[in-house]
DRENFI-985527 format. One record per residue: x, y, z of N, C-alpha, C in turn. Coordinates in steps of 0.001 Angstrom, whole numbers, plus 500000, padded with zeros to 6 digits. Layout:
N
XYZXYZXYZ;...
END
This chain:
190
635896538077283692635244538903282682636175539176281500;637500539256281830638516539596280665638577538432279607;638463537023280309638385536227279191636904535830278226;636063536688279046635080536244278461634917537517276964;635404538360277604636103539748276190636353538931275303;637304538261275565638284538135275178637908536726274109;637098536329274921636224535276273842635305535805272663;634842536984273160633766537560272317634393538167271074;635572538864271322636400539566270078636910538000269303;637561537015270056637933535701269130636912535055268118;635618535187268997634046534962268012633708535779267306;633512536637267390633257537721266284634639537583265236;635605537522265756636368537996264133636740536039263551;636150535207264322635911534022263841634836533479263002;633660534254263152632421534667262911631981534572261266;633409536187261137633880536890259529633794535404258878;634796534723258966635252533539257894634288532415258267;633888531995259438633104530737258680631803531208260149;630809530068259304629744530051260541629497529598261432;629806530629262562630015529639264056628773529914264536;628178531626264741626769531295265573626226532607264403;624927532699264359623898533663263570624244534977263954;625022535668262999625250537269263185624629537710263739;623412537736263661622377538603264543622139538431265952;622897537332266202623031536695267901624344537365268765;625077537833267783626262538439268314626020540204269020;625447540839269302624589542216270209624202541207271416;623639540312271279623167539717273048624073538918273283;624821538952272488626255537817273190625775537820274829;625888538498275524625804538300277229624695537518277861;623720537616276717622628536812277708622187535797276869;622228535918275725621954534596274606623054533515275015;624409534012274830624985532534274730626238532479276136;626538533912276754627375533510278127626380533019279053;625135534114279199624630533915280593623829532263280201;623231531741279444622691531164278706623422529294279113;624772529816278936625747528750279052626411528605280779;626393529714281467626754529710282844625473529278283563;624477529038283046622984528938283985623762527689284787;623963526776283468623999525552283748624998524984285108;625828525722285849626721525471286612625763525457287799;624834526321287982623965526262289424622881524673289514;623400524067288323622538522541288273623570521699288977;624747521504288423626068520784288985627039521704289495;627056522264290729627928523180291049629032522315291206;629349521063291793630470520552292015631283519358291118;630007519317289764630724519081288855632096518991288697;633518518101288158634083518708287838634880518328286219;633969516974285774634446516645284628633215516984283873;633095517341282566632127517557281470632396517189280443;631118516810279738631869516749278081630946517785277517;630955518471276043630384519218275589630024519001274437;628562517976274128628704517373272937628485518094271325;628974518312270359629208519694269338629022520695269595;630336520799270376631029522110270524630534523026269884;631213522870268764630255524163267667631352525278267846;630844526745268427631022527772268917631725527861270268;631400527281270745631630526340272653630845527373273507;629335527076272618628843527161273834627676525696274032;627890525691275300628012526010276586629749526245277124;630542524762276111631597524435276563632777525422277054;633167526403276246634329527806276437633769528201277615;632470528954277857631979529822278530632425529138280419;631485527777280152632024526882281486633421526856281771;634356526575280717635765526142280757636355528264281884;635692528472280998636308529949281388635921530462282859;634445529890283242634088530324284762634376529182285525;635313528298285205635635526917286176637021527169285847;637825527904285117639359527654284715640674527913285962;640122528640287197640849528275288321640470527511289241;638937526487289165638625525684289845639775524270289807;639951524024290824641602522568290586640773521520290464;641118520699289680640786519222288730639165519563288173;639037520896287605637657520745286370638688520759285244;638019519847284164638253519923282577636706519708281958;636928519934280783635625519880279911636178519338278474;635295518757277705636024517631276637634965518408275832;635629519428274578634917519907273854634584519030272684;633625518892272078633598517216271104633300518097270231;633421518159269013633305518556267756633773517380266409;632583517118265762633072516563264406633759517112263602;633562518349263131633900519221261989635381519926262339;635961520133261866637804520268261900637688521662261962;636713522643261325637145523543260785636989524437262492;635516524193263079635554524659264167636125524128265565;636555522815265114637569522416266264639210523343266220;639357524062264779640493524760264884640524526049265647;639152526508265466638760527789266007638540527329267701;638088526467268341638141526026269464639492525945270211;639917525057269571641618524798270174642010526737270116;642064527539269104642548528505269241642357529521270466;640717529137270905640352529876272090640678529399273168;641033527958273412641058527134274838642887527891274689;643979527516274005645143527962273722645362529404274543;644580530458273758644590531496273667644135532353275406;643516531479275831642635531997277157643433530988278196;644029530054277924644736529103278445643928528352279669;642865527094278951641592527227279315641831525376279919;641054525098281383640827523386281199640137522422280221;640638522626278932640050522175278002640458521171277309;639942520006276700640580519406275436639538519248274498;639739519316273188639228519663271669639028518406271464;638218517720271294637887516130270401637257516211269190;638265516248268124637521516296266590637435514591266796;635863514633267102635654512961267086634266512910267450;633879511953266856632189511459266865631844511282268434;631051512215268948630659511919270625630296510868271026;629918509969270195629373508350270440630087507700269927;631333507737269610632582506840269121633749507108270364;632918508106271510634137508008272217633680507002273236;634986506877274452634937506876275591635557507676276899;634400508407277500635015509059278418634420509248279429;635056509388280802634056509127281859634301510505282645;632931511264282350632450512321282956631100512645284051;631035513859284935630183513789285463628897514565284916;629298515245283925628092515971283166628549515828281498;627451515541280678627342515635279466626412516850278976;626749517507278183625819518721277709625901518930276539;624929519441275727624644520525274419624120520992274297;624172522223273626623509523226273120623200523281271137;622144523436271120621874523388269619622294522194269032;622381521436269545623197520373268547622319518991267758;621318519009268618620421517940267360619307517856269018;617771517291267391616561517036268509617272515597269538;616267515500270806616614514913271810616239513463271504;616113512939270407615841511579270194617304511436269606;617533512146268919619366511856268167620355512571268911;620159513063269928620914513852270649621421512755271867;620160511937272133620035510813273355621429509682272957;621009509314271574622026508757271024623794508895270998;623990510349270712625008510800270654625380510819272253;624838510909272949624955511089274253625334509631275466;624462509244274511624372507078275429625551506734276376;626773507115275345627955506149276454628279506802277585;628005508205277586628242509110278985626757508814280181;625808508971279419624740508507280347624866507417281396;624886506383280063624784504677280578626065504812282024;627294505738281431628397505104282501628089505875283816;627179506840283562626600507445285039627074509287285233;627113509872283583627185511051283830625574511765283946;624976513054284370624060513435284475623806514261282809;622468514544282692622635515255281086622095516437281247;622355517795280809621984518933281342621996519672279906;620638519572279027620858519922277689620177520783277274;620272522035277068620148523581277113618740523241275492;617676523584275735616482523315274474615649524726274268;614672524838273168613789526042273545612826525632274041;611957526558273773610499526138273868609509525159273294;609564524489272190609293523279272231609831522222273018;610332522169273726610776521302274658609981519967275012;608632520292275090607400519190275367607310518261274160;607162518708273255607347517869271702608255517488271347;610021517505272104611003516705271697611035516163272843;610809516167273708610874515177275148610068514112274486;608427514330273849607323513393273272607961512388272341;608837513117271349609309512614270573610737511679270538;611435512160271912612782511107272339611672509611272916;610804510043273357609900508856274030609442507492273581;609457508110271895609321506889271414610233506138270873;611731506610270634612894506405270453613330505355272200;613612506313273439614419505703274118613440505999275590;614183504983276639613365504803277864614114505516278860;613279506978279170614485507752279810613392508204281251;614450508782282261614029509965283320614919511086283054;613537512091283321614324513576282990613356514633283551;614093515521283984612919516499284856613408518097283750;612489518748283440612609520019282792612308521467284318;613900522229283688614191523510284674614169524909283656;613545525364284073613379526996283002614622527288283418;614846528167282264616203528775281961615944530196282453;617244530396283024617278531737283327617599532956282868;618290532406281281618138533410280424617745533794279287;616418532965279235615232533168278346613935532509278567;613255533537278819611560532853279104611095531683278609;611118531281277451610791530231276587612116528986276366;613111529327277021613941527851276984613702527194278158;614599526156277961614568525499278769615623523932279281;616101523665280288617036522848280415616671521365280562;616811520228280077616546518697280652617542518605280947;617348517660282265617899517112282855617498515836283051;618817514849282332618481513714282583619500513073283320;618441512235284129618610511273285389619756509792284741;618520509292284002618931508040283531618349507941281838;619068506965281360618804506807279613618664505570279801;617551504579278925617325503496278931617699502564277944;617515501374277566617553501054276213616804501871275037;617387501659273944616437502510272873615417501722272530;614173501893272111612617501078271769612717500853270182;612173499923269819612443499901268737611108500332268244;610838500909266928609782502252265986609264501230265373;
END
């Protein structure tokens, strides 16, 4: 619980200078974006590699790193394009002294072999599938935190790519919701 404080004061006064998550999201910090981001561990409890595709804020990624950080051999590969919040990342994994590493690098320019790939907010599930491909294909599971439209971007990855994926309500909001994908196929061509 202390690091998760301890995250919340680093976000908030990270917050001030640039935009990591919507001011007005910061009062439910506990159930918007910790509890929100811990759901996901009761999907892969024995998980122990992840990647976290745009980081962003880190969530899901910090929050996991922080309730797995005395579990022995978990890490989580926070991926972030943008420098500015990969600085603010590294500062929290540093700071909390967290199983983490920071990848200012295109999530689909990497290679890395994990057992879960995840994001939160980070793009609809037809360009998200994409960003996601090389962890899929090599046999990680995808566990990608959505709202309530959920049915209309599942519709809409469909005609993009040839996937299995089963949808799990979220437990900390009525209207979200988690995919989980099995397998990713070739992409279809439009």
């Amino acid at each position: 619980m202390a690091d998760l404080e301890r995250f919340l004061e680093m976000l908030t006064a990270g917050n001030e200078v640039m935009n990591l998550i919507g001011p007005a999201t910061l009062p439910d910090f506990w159930n918007r974006h910790a509890w929100d981001s811990a759901q996901l561990l009761r999907l892969a409890p024995q998980a122990l590699t992840w990647a976290d595709l745009g980081a962003g804020a880190g969530f899901p990624g910090l929050v996991l790193a922080i309730l797995r950080k005395d579990w022995p051999g978990f890490h989580i590969y926070l991926i972030e394009s943008m420098t500015k919040r990969c600085r603010f990342l590294s500062e929290v994994v540093a700071a909390l002294d967290l199983p983490a590493t920071v990848v200012n690098e295109r999530a689909e320019n990497l290679d890395l072999s994990v057992d879960i790939v995840t994001a939160r907010a980070c793009a609809p599930l037809y360009r998200l599938f994409g960003y996601a491909r090389p962890y899929l294909t090599a046999g990680a599971q995808g566990l990608f935190l959505k709202g309530q439209d959920v049915v209309a971007d599942m519709t809409e990855a469909a005609r993009y790519w040839e996937y299995e994926a089963d949808v799990v309500p979220s437990l900390s909001d009525p209207g979200g919701r988690i995919v989980r994908v099995k397998r990713l196929g070739r992409a279809r061509k439009v």
